[in-house]
C-alpha atoms as a printed R data frame, in Angstrom:
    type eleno elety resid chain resno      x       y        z
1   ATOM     1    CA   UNK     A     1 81.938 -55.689   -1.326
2   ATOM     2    CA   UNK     A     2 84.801 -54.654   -3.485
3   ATOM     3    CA   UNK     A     3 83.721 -57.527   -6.027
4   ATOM     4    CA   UNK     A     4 80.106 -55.955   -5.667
5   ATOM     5    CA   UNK     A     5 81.724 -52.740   -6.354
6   ATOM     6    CA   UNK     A     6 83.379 -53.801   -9.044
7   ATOM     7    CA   UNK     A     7 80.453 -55.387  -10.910
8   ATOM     8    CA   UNK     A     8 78.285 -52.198  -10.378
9   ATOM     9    CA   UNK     A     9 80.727 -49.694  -12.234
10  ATOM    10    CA   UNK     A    10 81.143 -52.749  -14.851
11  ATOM    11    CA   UNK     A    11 77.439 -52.536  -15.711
12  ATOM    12    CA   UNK     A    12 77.473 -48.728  -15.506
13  ATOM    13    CA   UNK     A    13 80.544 -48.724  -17.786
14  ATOM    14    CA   UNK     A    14 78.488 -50.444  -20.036
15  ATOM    15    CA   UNK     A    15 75.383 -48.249  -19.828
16  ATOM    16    CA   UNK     A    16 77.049 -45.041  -20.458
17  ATOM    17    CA   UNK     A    17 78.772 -47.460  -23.575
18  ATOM    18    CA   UNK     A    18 75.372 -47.986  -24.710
19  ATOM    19    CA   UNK     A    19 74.351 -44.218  -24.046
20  ATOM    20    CA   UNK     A    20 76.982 -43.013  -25.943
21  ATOM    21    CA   UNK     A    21 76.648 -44.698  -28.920
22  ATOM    22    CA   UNK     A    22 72.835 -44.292  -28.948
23  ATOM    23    CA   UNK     A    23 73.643 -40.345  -28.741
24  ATOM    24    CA   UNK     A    24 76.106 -40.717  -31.626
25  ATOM    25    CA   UNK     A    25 73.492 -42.248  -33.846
26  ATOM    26    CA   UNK     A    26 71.114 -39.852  -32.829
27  ATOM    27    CA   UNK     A    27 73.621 -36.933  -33.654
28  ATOM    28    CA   UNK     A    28 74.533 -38.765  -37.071
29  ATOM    29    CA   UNK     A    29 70.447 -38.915  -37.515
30  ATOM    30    CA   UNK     A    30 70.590 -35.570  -36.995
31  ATOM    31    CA   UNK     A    31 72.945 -34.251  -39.086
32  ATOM    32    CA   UNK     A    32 71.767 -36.408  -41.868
33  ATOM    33    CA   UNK     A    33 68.020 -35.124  -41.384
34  ATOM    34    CA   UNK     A    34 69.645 -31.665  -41.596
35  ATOM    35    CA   UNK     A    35 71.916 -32.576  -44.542
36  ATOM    36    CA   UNK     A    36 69.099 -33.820  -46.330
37  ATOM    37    CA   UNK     A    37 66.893 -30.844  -45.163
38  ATOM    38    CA   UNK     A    38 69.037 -28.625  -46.558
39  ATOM    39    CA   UNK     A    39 69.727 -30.927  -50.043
40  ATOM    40    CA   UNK     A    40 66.009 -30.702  -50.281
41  ATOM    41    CA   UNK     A    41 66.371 -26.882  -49.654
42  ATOM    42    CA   UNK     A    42 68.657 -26.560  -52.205
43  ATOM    43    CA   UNK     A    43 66.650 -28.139  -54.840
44  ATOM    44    CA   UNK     A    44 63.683 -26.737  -54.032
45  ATOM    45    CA   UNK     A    45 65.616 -23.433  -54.195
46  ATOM    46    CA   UNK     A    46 67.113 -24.316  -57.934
47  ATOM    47    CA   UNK     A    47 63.558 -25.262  -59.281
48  ATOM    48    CA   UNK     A    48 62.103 -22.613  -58.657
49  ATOM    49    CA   UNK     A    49 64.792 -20.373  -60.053
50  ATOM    50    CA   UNK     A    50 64.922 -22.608  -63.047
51  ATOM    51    CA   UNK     A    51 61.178 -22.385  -63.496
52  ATOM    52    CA   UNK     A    52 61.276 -17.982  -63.113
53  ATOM    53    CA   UNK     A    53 64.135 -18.132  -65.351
54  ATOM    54    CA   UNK     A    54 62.319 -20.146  -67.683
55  ATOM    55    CA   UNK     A    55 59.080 -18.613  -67.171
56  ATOM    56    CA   UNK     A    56 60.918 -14.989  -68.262
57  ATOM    57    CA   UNK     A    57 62.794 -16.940  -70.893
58  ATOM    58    CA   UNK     A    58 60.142 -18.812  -72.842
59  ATOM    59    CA   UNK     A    59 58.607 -15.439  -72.876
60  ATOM    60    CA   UNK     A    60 61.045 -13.888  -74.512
61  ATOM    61    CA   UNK     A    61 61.792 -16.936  -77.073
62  ATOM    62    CA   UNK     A    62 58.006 -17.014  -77.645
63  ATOM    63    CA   UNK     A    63 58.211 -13.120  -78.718
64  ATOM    64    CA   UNK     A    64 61.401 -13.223  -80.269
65  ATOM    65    CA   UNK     A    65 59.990 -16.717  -82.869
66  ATOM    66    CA   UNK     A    66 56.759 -14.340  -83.497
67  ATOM    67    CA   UNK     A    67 58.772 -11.508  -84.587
68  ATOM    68    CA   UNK     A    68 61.323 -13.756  -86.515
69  ATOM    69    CA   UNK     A    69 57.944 -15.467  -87.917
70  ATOM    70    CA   UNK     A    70 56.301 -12.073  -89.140
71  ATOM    71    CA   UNK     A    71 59.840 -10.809  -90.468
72  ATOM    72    CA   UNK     A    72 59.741 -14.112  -92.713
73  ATOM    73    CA   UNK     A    73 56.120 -13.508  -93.905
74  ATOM    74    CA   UNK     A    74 56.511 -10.156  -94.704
75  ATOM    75    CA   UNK     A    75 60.078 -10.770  -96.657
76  ATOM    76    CA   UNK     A    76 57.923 -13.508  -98.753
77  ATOM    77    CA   UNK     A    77 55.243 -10.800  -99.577
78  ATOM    78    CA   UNK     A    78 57.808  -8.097 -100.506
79  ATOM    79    CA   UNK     A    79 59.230 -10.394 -102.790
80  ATOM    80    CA   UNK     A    80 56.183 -11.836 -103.842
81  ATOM    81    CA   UNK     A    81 55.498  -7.849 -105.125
82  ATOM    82    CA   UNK     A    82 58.942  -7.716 -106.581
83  ATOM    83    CA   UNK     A    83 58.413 -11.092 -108.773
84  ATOM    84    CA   UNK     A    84 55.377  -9.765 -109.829
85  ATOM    85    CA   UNK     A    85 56.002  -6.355 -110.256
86  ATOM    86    CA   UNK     A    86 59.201  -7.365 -112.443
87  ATOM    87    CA   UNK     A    87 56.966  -9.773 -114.210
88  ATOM    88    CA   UNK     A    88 54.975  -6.610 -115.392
89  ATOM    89    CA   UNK     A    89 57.792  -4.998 -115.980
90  ATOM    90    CA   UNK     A    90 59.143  -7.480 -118.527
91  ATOM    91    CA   UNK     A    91 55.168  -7.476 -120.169
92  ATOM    92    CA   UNK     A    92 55.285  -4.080 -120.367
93  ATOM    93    CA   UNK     A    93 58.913  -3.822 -122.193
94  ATOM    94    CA   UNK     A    94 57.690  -6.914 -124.786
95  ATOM    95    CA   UNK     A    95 54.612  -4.526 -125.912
96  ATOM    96    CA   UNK     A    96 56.281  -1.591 -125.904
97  ATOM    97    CA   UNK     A    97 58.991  -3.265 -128.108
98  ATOM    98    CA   UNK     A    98 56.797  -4.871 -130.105
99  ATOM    99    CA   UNK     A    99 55.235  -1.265 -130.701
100 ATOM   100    CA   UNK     A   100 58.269   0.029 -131.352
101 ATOM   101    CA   UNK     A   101 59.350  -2.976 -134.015
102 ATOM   102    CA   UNK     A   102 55.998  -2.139 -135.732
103 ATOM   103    CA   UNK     A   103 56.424   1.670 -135.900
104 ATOM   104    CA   UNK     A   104 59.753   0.910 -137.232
105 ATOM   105    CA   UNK     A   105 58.415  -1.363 -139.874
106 ATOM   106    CA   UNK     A   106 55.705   1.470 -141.178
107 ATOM   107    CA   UNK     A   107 58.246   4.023 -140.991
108 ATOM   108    CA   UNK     A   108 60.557   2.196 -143.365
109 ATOM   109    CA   UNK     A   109 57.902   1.171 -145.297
110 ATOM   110    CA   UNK     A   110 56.796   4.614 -145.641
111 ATOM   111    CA   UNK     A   111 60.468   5.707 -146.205
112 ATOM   112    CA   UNK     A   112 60.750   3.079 -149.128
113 ATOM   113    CA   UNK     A   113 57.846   4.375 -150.479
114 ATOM   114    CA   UNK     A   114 58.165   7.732 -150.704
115 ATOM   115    CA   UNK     A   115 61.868   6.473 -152.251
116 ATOM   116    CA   UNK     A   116 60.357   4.779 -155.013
117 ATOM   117    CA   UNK     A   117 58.094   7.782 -155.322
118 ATOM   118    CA   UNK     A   118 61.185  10.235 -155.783
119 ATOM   119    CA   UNK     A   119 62.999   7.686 -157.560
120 ATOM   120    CA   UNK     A   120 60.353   7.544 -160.267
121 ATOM   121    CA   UNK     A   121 59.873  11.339 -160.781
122 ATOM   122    CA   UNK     A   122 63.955  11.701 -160.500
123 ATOM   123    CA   UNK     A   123 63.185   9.346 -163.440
124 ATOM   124    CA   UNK     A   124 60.934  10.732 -165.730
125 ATOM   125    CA   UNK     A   125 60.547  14.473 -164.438
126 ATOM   126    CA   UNK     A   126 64.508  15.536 -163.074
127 ATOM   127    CA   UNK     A   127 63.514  19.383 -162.618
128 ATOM   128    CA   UNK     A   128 60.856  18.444 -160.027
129 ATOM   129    CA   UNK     A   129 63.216  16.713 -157.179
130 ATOM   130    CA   UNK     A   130 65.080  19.780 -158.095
131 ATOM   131    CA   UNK     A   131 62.118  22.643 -157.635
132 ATOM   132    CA   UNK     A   132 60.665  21.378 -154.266
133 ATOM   133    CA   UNK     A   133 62.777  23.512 -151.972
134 ATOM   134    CA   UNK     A   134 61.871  26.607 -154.483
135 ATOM   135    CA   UNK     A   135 58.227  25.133 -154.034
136 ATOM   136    CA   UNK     A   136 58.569  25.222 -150.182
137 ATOM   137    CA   UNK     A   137 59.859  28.812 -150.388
138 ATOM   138    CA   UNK     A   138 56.481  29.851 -152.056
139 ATOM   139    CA   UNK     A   139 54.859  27.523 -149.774
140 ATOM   140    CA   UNK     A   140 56.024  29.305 -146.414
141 ATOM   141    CA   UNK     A   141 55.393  32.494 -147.900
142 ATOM   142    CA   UNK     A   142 51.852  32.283 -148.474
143 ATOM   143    CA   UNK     A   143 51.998  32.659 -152.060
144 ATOM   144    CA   UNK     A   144 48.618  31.341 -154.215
145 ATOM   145    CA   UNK     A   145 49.294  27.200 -155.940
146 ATOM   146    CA   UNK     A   146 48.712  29.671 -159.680
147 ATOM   147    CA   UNK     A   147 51.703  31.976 -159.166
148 ATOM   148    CA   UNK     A   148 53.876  29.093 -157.484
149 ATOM   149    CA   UNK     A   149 53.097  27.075 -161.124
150 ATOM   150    CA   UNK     A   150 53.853  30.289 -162.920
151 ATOM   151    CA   UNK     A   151 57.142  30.985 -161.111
152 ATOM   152    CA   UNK     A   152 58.042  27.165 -162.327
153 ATOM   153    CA   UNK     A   153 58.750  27.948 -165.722
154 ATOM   154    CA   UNK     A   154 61.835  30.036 -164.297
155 ATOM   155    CA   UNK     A   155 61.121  33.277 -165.525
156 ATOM   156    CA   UNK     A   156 61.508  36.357 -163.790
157 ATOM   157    CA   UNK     A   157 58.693  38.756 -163.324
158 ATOM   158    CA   UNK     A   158 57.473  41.734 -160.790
159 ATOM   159    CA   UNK     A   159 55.249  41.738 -158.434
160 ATOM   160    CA   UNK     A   160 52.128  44.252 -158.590
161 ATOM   161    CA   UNK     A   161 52.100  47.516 -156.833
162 ATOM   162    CA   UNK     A   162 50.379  46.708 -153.117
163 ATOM   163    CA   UNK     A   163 51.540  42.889 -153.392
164 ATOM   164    CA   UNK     A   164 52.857  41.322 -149.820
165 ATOM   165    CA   UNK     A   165 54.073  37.914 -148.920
166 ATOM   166    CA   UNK     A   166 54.313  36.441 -145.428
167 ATOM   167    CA   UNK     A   167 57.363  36.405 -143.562
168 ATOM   168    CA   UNK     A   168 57.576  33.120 -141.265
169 ATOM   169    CA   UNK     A   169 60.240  34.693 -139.369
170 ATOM   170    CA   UNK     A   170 58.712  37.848 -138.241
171 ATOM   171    CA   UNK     A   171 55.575  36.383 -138.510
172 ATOM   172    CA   UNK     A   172 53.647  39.372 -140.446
173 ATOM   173    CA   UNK     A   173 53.376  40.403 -144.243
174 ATOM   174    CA   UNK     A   174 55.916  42.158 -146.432
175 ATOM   175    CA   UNK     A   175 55.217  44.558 -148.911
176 ATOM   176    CA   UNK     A   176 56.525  42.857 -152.068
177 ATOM   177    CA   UNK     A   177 55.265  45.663 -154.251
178 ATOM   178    CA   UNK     A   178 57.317  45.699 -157.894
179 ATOM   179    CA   UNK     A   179 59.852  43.607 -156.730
180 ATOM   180    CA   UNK     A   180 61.576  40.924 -159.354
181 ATOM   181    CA   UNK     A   181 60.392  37.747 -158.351
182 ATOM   182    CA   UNK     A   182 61.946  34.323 -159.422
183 ATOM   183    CA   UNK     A   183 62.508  30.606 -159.482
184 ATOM   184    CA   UNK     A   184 66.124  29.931 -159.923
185 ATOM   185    CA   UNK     A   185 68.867  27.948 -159.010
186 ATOM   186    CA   UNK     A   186 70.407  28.465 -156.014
187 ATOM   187    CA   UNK     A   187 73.844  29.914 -155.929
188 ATOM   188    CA   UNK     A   188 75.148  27.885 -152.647
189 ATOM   189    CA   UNK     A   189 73.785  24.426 -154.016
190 ATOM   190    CA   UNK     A   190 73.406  24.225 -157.912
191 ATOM   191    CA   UNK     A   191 71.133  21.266 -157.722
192 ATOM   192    CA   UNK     A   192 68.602  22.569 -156.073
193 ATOM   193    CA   UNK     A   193 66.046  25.746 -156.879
194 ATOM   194    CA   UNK     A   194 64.955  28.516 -154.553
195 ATOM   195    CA   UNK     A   195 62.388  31.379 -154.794
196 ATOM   196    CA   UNK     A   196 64.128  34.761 -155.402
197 ATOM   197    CA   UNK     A   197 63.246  38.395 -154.475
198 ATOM   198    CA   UNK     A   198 65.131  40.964 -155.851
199 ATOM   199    CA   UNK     A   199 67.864  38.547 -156.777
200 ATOM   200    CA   UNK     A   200 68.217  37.564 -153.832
201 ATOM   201    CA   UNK     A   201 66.778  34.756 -151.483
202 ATOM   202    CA   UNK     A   202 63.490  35.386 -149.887
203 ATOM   203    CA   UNK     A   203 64.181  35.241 -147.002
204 ATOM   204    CA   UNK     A   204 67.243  37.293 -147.005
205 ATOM   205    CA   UNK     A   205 65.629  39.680 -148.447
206 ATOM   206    CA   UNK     A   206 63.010  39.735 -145.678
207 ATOM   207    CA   UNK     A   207 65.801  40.523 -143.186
208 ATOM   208    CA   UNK     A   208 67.255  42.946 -145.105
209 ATOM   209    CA   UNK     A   209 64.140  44.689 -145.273
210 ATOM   210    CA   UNK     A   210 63.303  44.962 -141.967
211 ATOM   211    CA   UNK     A   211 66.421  46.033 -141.062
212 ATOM   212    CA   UNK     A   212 66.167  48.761 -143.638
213 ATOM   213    CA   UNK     A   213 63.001  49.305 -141.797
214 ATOM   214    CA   UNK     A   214 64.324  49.422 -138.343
215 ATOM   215    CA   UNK     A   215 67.245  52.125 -139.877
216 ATOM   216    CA   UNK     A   216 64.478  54.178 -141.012
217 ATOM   217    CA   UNK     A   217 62.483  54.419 -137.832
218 ATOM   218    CA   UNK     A   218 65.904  55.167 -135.970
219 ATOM   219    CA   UNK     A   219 66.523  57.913 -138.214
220 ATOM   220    CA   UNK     A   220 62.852  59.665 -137.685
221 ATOM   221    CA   UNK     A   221 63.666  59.255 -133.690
222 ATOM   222    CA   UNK     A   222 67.192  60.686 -134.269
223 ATOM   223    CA   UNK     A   223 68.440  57.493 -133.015
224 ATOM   224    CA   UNK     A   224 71.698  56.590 -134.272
């Protein structure tokens, strides 16, 4: 009996050996199944993360290369204009020097001419050069091409009673009425010729006249 005994807890020894290991693999099973459950958990977890984040990223790369894209395209067109517009620029300064060279050229041509011109009557007929600004005097005065060539021959004569000249200055005509008129040399610049009144230049005398004028009026007013 006790050897019976003895080979019954033997073999149940051995059973519960057996049991026990089989419920160790099964708990390693199942802690790997979880491990793995939760590995796959965990990945599943990052993709989809990864895909939001680049779902909201790509967006905002996509947006961010189409604004960088139209900032590019409009910088070439802006300085597409500015080549172009400089380009015109640069036409426009050639012509307008070119004008300018051109105008310069016909001015001194002009100049040279009117030189020679001088030159020539300096030449042959010196009193002329030297008459002009008496000429221009006459001229601005509103006095008649006869009495300017009679005045030339220097002589000094008097105006007829009722006579007037114009006065550029005041812009109205002055009673020149038997006043000594005269071509003669000026007494500031004795190369030159100026028209006379009185003995004095014209248009000195003009402003001495009005303000002899202007006396007189005061007077009849009692204005001192």
């Amino acid at each position: 009996d006790i050897k019976a005994d003895k080979s019954k807890l033997i073999e149940e020894r051995s059973a519960c050996a057996k049991e026990t290991e089989a419920a160790r693999k099964e708990k390693e099973t199942a802690l790997q199944e979880a491990a793995d459950a939760k590995a796959q958990r965990d990945s599943n977890r990052k993709d989809a993360l990864s895909n939001l984040a680049n779902r909201f990223t790509g967006s905002k790369t996509k947006k961010l290369e189409s604004e960088l894209a139209d900032s590019r395209e409009e910088i070439r067109t802006l300085k597409e204009r500015a080549e172009e517009t400089a380009k015109t620029h640069r036409s426009r300064v050639w012509d307008l020097q070119q004008q300018l060279d051109r105008q310069k050229e016909q001015h001194n041509s002009i100049v040279r001419g009117h030189k020679e011109t001088e030159d020539l009557i300096q030449r042959f007929f010196p009193g002329v050069i030297a008459a002009l600004p008496a000429i221009r005097d006459c001229i601005r005065v509103k006095m008649s091409d006869t009495l300017i060539t009679t005045l030339l021959d220097g002589k000094p004569r008097s105006f007829k009673t009722g006579y007037t000249l114009y006065d550029p200055n005041e812009e109205k005509d002055v009673d020149v009425g038997n006043v000594e008129v005269q071509i003669k040399r000026d007494p500031t610049d004795d190369n030159n010729y100026r028209l006379h009144l009185g003995g004095k230049r014209v248009f000195q005398w003009f402003r001495e006249k009005w303000q002899s004028l202007k006396q007189t009026v005061r007077r009849g007013f009692g204005i001192r």
